[in-house]
N, C-alpha and C positions, 0 to 999 in steps of 0.2 A: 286333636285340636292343637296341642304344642306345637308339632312339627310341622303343620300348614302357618300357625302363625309364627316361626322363623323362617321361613320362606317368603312372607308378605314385607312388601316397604314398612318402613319405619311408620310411615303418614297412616296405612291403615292399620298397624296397629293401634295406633293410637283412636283410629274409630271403633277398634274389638272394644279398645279400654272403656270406651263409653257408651255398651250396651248394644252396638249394632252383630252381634254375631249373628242373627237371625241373614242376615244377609252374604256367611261365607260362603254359599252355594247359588249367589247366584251369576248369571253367566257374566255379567256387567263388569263384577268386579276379578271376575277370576281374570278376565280379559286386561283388566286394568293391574292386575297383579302381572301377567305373561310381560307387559309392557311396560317395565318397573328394568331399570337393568340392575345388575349383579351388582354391581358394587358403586359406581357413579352416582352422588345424590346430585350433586351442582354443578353447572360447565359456568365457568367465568367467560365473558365474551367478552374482549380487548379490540378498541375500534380505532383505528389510525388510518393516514395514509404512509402509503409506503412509500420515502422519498427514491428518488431519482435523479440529481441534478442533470435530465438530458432523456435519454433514451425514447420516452413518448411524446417529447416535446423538443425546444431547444431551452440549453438551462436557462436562460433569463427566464422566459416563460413559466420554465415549473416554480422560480423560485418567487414570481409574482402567484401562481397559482397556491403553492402553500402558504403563503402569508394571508392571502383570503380565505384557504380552507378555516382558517382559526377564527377568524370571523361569523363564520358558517356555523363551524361549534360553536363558539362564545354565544352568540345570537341561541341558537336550542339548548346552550343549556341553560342559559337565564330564563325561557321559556317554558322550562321544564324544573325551575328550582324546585317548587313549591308543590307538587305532585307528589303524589305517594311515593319511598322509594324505589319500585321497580318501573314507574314509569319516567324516574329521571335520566335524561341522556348524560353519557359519559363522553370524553374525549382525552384520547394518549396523544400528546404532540411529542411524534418519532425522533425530531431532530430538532435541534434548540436552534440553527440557524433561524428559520423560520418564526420563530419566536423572537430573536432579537431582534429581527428586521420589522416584524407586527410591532415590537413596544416603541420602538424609534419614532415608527408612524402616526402611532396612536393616541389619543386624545387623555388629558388626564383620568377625567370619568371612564373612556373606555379601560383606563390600565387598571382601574378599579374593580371594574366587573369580574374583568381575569382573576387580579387576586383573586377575590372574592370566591370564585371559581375554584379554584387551586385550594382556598383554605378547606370549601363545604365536600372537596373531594371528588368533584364531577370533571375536572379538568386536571391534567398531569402534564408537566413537564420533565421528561427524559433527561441524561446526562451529557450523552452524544452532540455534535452537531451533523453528525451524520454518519452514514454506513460508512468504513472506511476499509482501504486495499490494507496491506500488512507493508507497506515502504515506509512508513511514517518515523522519523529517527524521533532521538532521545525529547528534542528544542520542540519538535512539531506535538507531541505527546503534553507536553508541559499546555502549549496551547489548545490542546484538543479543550482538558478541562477548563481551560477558562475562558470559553471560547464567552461567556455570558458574565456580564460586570457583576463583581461581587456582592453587592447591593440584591439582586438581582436571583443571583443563587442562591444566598438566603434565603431568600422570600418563596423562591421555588422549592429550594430541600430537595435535590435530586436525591432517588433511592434506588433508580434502577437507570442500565446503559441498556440499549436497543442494537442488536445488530443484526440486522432481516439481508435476506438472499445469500451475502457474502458466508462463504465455507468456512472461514474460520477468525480465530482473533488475535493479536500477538499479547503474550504477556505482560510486553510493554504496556500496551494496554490497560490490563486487567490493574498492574502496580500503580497506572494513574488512577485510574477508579476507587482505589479503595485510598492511596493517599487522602482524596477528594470525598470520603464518605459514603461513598454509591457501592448499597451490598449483593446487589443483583444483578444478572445477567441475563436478559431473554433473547433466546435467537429463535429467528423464523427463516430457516438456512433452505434456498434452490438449492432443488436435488439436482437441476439440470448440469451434466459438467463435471458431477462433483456430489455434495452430498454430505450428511450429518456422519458427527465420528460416532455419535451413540442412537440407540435408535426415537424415533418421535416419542412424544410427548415421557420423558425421563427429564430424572431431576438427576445433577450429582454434584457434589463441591469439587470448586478447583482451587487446589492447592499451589500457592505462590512457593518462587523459593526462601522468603523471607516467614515462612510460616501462616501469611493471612493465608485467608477463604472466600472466595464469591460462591456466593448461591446459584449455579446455573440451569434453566429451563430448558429442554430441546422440543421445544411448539410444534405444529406443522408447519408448512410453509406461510409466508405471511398473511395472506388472504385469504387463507384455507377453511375459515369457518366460517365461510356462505354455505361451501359442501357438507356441512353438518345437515344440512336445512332444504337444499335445493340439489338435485342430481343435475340440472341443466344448467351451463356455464350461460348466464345473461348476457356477458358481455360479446363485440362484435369486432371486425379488425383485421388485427386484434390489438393494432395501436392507431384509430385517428387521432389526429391532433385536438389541440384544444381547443380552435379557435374552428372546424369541421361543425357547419350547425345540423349536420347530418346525423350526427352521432349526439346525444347528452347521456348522461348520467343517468341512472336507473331515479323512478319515483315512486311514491307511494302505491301499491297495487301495481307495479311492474314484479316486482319482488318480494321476498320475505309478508306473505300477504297474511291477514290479521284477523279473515271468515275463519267459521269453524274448521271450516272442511282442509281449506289450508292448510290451518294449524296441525289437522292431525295426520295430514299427508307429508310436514316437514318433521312434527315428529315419527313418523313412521322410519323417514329417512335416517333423524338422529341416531335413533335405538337400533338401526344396522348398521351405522358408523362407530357405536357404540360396542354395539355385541363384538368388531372385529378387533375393537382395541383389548377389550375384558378379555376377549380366549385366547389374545396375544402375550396378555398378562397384565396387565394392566390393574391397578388393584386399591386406586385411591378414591377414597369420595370426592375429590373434586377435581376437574377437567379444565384446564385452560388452554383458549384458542382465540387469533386473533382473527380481524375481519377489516378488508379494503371495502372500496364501492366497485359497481364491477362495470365502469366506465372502461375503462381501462384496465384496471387492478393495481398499477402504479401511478403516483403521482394522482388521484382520484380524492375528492372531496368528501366529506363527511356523508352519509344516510340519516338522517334525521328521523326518518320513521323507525329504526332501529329499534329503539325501545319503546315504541307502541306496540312493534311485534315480541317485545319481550315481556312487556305488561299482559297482552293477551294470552301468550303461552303459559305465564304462572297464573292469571286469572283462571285459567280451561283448568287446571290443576295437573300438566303434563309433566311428567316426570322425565330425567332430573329436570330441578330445576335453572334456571334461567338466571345469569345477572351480569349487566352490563355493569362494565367497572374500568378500573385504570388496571395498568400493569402490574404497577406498586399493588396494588392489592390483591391482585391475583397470586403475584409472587410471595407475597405474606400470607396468602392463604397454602399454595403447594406447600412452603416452610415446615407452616404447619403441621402440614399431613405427612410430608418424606421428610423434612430436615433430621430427623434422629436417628432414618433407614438410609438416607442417598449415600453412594457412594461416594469416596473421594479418590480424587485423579491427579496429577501433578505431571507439567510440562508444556511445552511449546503447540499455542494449536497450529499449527499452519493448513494454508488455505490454498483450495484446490483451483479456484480462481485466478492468484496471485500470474499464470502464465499469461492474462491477456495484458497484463503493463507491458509484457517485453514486446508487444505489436508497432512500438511505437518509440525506437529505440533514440532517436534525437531528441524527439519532447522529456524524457525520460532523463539523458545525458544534460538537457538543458536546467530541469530540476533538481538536477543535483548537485548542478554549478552553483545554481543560485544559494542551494543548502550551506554551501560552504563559504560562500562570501557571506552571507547572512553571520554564521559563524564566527568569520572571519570578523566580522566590522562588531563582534560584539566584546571582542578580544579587548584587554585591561590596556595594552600596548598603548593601544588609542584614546585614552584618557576614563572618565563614568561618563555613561551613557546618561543624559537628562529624560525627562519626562514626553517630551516631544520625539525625543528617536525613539526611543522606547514603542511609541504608536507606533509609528512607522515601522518599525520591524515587526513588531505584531499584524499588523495589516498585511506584510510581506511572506509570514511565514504563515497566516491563514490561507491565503493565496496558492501556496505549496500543499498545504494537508487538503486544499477542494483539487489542487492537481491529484493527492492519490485519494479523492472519493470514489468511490467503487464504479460509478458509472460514464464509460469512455466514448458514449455515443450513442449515435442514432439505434432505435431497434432495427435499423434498412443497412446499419454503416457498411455492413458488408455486403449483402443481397444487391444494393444499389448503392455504390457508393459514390459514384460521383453526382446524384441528385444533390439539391439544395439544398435540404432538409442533413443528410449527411452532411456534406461541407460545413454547415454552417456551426450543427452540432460538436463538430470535430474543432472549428474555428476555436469555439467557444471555450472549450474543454483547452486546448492547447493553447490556452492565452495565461491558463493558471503556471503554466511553465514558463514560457518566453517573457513576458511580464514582469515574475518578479526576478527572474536573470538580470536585464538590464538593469531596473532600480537598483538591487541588491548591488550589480558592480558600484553605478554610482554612488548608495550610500555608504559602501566600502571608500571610494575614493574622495569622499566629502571630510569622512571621520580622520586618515590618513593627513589629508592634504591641512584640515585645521588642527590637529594634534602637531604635526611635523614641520608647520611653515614659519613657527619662531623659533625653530632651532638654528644650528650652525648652516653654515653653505655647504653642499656638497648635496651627494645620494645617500639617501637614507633608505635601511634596509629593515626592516622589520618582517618578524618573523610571529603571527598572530594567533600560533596552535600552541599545547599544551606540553610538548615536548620538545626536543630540538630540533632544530631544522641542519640537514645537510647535503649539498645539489647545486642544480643548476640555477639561477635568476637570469629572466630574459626579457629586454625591452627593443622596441622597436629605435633602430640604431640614430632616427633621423631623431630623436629626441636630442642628442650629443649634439652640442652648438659648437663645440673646438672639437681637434684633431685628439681621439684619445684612444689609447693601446693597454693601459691598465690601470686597475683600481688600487688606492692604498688604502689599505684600513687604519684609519686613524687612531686608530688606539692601541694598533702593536706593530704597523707601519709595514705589516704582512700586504704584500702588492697578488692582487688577481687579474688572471688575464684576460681581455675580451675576445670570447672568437666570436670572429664575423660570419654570418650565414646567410644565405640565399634564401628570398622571400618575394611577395608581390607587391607590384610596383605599378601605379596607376601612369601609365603612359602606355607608349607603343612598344612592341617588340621589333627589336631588331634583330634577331637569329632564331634558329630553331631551338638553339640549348636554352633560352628563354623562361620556353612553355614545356612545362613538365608533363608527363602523360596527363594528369587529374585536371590540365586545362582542358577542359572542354570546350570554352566560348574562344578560348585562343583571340581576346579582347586584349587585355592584359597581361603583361607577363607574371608568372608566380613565380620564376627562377632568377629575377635580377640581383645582382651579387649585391653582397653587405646588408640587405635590410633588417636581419637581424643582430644585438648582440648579447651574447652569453656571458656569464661571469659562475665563479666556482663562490659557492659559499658555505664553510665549514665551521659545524657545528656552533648554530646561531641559538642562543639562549630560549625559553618559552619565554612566549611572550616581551622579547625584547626588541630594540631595533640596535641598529650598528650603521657609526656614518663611513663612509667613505668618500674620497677626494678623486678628482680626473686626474690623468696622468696621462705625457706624454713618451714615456718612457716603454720601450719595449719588452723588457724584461721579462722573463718569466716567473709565470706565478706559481707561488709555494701552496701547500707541501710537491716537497718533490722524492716523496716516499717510493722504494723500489715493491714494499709489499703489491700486490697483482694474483687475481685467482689464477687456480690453474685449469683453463680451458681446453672441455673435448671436446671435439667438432665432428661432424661427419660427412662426407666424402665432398659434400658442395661448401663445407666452410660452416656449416649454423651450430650451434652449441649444441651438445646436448648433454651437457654437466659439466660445473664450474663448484670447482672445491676451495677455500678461503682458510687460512693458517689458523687450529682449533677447533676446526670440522671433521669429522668421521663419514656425512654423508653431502654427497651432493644438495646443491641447492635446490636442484629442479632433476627432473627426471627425462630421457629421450622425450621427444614431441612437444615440447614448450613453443607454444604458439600456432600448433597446427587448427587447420581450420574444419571444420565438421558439420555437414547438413544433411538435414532428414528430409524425403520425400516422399509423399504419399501417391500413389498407382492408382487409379483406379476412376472408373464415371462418378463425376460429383465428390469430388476428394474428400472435402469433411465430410460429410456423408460416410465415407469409408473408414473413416478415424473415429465418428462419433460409433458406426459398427465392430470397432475393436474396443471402445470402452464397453462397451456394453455388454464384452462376449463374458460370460460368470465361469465357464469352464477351463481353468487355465491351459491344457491343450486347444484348446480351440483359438485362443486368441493368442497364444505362440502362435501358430497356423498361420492366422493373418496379420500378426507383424511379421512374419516372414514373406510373406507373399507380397503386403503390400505397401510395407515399409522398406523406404532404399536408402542406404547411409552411405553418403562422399563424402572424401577427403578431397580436400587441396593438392594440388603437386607443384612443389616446386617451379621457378620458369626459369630458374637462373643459377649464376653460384652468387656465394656470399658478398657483400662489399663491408670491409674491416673499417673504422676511425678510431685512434688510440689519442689518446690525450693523458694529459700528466692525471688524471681521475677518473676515467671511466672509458672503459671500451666500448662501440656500440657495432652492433650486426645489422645488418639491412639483406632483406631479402624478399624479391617479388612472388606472389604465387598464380595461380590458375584455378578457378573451379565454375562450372558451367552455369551456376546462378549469378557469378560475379563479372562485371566489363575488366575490373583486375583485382589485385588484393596484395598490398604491403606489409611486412611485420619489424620488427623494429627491436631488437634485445639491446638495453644497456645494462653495464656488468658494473659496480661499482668495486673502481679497487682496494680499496682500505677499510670495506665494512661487505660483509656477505646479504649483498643487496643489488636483484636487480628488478628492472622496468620493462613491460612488453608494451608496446603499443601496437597496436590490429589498424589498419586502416582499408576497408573498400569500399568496393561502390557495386551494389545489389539491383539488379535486372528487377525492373517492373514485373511481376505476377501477382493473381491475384488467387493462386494454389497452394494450400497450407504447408508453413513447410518453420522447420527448424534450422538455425542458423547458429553455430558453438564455437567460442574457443575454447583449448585446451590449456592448463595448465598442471601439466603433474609434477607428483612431486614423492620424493622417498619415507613415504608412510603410511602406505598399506600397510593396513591391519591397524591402525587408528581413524578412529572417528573426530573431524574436524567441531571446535567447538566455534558455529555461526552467529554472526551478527543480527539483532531484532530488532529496532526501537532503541539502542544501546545496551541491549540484556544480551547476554550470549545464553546458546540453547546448543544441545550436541542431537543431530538427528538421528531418527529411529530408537535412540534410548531415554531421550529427555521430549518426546514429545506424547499426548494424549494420543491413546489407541486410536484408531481409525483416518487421522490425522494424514495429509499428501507427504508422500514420499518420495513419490518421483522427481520434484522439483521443491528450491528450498525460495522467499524472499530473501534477502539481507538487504542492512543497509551499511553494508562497507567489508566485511572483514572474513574470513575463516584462519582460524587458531588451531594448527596442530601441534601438540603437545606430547612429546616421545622420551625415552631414554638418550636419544643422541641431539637434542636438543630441541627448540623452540621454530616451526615455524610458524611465520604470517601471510598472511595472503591475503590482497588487497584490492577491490574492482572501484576504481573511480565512476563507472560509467553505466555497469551492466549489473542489475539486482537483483539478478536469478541464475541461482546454482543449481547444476546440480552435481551427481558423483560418479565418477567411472564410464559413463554415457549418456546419450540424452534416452530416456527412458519415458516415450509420450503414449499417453493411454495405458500406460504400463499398472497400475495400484502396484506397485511391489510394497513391501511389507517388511524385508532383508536385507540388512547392508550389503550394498555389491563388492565383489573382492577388489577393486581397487578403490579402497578410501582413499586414498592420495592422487587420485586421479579426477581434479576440479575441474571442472567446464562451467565456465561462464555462458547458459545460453540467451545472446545478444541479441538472437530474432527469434515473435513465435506469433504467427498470425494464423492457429490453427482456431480460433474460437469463428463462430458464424455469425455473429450478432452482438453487437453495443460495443466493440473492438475496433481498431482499422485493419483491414483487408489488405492492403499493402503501403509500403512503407519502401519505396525505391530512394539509388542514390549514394550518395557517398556519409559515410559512418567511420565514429572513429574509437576503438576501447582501451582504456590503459590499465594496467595490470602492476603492481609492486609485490613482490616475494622477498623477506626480509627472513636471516634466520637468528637467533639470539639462544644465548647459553643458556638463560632465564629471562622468562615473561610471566610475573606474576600475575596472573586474574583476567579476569572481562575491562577492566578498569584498563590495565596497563596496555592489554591488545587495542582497544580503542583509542586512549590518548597514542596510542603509537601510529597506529593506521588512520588515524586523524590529520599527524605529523606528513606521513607521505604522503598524504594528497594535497598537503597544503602550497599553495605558491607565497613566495615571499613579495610582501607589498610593496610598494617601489616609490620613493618621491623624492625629486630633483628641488632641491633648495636653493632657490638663484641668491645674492649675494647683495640685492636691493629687495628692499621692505615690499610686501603687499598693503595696498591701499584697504584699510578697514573696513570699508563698505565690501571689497569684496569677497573679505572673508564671512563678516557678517551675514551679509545677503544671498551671498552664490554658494558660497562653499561653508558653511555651519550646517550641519543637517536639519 
């Protein structure tokens, strides 16, 4: 009798306890005991939708849609307050966007109910405003958590951050969250592409480097616990739209149905879903899994009948049991049970996803302008920001964190891309970019133009980054109202020279040397002499400005320093190492700016790439990246063309490669500081066949691991990141830091924010640093994904590269404000010598 009743659930024991043994033999309950699992008493069921800005709709759409899903909840579970607890309906709201945009709308009484909601615990509001990509810098993190007025977050008390599909998380991240009080982490991570570093349903802590800890969950996929219940996928499609009256939303007795017979046909199902996780090892009494509707599976409304099927399950007495709940409580319940066994992990997660941003390499370059004028206009140069810019940059860098929300399209964007439905979705998504580009120039130039227009007459030069600026400044020449050749700096009476440069010119051409190859409309000329002018500006304070006066004097401009790298070139002229007085190694290594593309062979090419991820035996999938991956290089088409100037050399050189109509590279060589600039310029032949597109940058430090940019946290890959975590390819957002015995380098992408090391390494899982660390590639094109990506991305593109070396670079801090410095342009504003009329400043130019 002992050893039958440790074998029985807890629940019948408790019936031996009160006299029922007369009934251990019979068949009823033996059955009822066989159907008891092992260890499992309770599955928490977590009900959300899963946002999407796009993919099964277009974003306006969804983002009207979720704001009524909470309607939908609010409405069931005030209908359900007053029920027993297991027939009250619960609802997680995934993303706070959606939330702000419901309380905006909503009516006092209705913001009431919510509360109300939120206090009795049937209603949760998340941390997130949404699934997010890993591009998100330092400024956009800061607004992640405040994406919801502070009033507001109070009242809400976030405890947990949501991040479903998306493979992984940055640090960044994780440090906003816990600043911000949020101790939990649930992911509900697609395997598709990619996939969990740890295996499902595990707990383990992630250790920061500042010593906190998030609690994190590895769920199953986000919707994943219909399949507890139901072996047949309801839903149809598998993406109509939403406004298709063909297709609705699952109802009462479509699903999860509430007869007896039902019930013990979805537990039948549970307790084999069950038994595979317990002899996988699995080993806690409690089970948590979330659940979409299965309209769609994304973007999908509420179930309402949900906990009528959950009331009936624990009424039948089926084991485990059943409870609808929020996250927050789910996650306080795992705590519970692992918090004292979970592992703990420490490092960078990155994410296996992060390669479909590079599909889309202009929107991408244009969000990152905008990041930096944003930056730029927040800089002290330009006086304290009032309460009113303030909005407006907020608004502007929201804008930017929905450019890198996880979701870049149609589910067709590639299958059919030039449908409407694509287009329109891609419109949409790509507005978060071009958008706040322009604003962001103009409130750069509002902030500039009213900080600087009661100073003296002259150009005013301002320098808006955190370290010094020193370079080029360039404005369009036809700004200059008199005849002028050089600048004097007024305050040490140091004269800089203007070079004039060849630019486009709204008129007619008149010759062929006009139009430059990149003319294509051969409308306009782009090569009409003088439209540009250049000026040298050395070493400009942070954050400071410096005036300067016109000048018609010729003269040339100082320093007139004989220091000069010493440049080796190879047999057409292009560098291929430049040594600076105080250096032991080259700056850069052979092949600085070579260009590199992957191409996949084969019927139905992703298709064939998604067959090399998937190959488990690593001879086998050597095999077919050998067979059916092709790697080109670029070949030269020319020799070198040299310009030396009193400060910097620069190299020009055209190349050839059979995806390209042509391809430019550009090396400037600074002479008085061991620093240069690559600029990549082509133009990419229409295809719609998956392929990788790299520049190269290496550099003399093999056998060191770069330390990269995240969020503004640096991370060193493969030693500083969570096991399981993408290796093949890294996010950044600006920077790789390598750190040697013969000195400091920087290395610097204004444009392109994926790295990776030594080669482009696609479908690969490697696991091992490859033997050249020092061998960066920037890859600047990847439209190898099949779905919610763009499929091609034709046309002229443009990358700029700074490599800096320094004796000492202390920290993540210093490599940032420094590669901050390089990318920065210096702000420009012409002060005429007659007063502005007050209303203009006032009204037009005040921000």
């Amino acid at each position: 009798m002992k050893s039958l009743r440790m074998a029985l659930s807890s629940r019948m024991r408790s019936l031996l306890a009160g006299g029922w043994c007369l009934l251990v033999c019979s068949p009823a309950l033996l059955m009822a005991a066989a159907e008891t699992p092992a260890h499992v008493q309770q599955i928490d069921l977590i009900h959300f939708s899963h946002t999407d800005y796009g993919f099964t709709d277009h974003p306006a759409v969804c983002r009207d849609l979720q704001v009524r899903y909470l309607d939908v909840a609010l409405d069931t579970v005030m209908a359900t307050r007053k029920m027993p607890a297991e027939a009250r309906f619960h609802w997680t709201a995934e993303t706070t966007i959606a939330v702000l945009e419901w309380w905006q709308r909503a009516t006092p009484a209705r913001r009431q109910e919510f509360l109300q909601a939120v206090r009795e615990g049937q209603l949760e509001v998340t941390a997130l405003p949404f699934n997010n990509t890993p591009f998100l810098n330092a400024e956009q993190w800061e607004v992640m958590l405040h994406w919801l007025p502070e009033d507001l977050w109070k009242s809400f008390r976030p405890q947990t951050a949501v991040q479903n599909d998306v493979n992984g998380f940055p640090r960044a991240g994780a440090k906003a969250l816990l600043d911000r009080g949020v101790r939990y982490l649930f992911t509900g991570i697609n395997s598709d592409s990619g996939g969990p570093p740890f295996p499902r349903l595990s707990t383990f802590w992630w250790k920061q480097p500042d010593g906190r800890r998030l609690f994190v969950y590895m769920s199953l996929p986000y919707g994943d616990g219909f399949f507890f219940f139901e072996s047949v996928e309801w839903r149809r499609g598998p993406l109509p739209r939403a406004g298709d009256g063909t297709y609705r939303p699952p109802r009462a007795g479509d699903i999860l149905k509430t007869d007896e017979a039902s019930l013990r046909k979805a537990h039948e199902r549970c307790l084999s879903r069950l038994r595979e996780y317990e002899k996988s090892g699995y080993r806690l009494p409690v089970l948590a899994v979330s659940m979409t509707s299965m309209w769609r599976y994304d973007n999908d409304p509420p179930f309402p009948p949900l906990s009528d099927f959950v009331a009936a399950w624990n009424k039948l007495g089926l084991q485990p049991r059943l409870r609808l709940t929020t996250v927050s409580e789910a996650m306080r319940d795992l705590e519970k049970a692992a918090g004292a066994t979970a592992p703990e992990y420490a490092g960078e997660w990155t994410d296996w996803w992060a390669n479909g941003t590079a599909c889309a390499p202009r929107e991408v370059a244009a969000s990152r302008l905008a990041k930096r004028l944003l930056s730029a206009a927040q800089s002290p140069v330009f006086g304290p920001l009032d309460s009113s810019t303030r909005a407006r940059m907020t608004e502007l860098w929201q804008d930017l964190c929905l450019f890198d929300e996880h979701t870049w399209g149609s589910g067709m964007s590639v299958g059919q891309p030039y449908s409407l439905d694509s287009q329109g979705q891609w419109n949409e998504k790509a507005r978060f970019a071009w958008r706040p580009m322009a604003l962001a120039e103009w409130l750069l130039g509002q902030r500039a133009r009213s900080r600087l227009a009661k100073e003296s007459e002259g150009l005013w030069v301002a320098n808006p980054a955190a370290a010094p600026f020193t370079g080029w400044a360039t404005m369009i020449s036809t700004c200059l109202r008199q005849e002028t050749h050089t600048l004097v700096d007024t305050a040490t009476g140091a004269r800089a020279r203007l070079y004039y440069e060849p630019g486009p010119h709204w008129g007619r051409p008149g010759r062929p040397a006009d139009l430059s190859y990149e003319d294509v409309s051969a409308t306009f000329p782009d090569r009409s002499p003088n439209r540009f002018a250049k000026f040298w500006v050395e070493n400009l304070p942070p954050h400071s400005a410096r005036l300067f006066h016109f000048s018609r004097d010729k003269a040339e401009d100082v320093p007139n320093s004989p220091v000069a790298p010493r440049v080796t070139t190879n047999a057409l002229g292009w560098p291929v190492a430049a040594l600076w007085p105080g250096m032991k190694k080259s700056l850069f290594s052979e092949g600085l700016g070579d260009f590199v593309s992957v191409k996949v062979n084969g019927f139905a090419p992703r298709w064939v790439a998604q067959d090399i991820w998937h190959a488990q035996e690593a001879a086998r999938k050597a095999q077919l990246q050998k067979e059916k991956l092709e790697l080109i290089t670029a070949t030269p088409s020319g020799p070198v063309t040299l310009e030396d100037n009193r400060h910097t050399l620069l190299y020009t050189q055209r190349f050839e490669h059979p995806r390209l109509r042509w391809g430019t590279r550009k090396l400037e060589l600074w002479k008085r500081e061991p620093r240069a600039r690559l600029t990549v310029r082509f133009n990419r032949q229409s295809s719609f066949d998956p392929e990788l597109l790299c520049i190269v940058s290496p550099m003399p430090c093999d056998g060191t691991l770069p330390r990269l940019s995240c969020g503004g946290m640096g991370f060193t890959p493969f030693t500083d990141q969570l096991p399981g975590t993408c290796r093949d390819y890294f996010a950044i957002d600006g920077w790789a830091h390598y750190a040697t015995a013969e000195g400091h380098w920087l290395w610097v992408s204004r444009d392109a924010p994926l790295v990776t090391l030594d080669g482009p390494h696609p479908k690969s899982r490697i696991t091992e640093p490859p033997a050249r660390t020092g061998r960066m590639l920037a890859i600047v094109y990847d439209n190898f994904w099949y779905t919610n990506f763009q499929g091609d991305s034709p046309g002229v593109m443009e990358f700029q590269f700074d490599l800096v070396w320094r004796a000492k670079l202390e920290g993540d801090a210093s490599a940032d404000n420094l590669a901050r410095a390089l990318m920065t342009e210096p702000v420009l504003v012409i002060n005429p010598a007659f007063p502005e009329n007050p209303a203009m400043m006032q009204r037009l130019f005040q921000p």
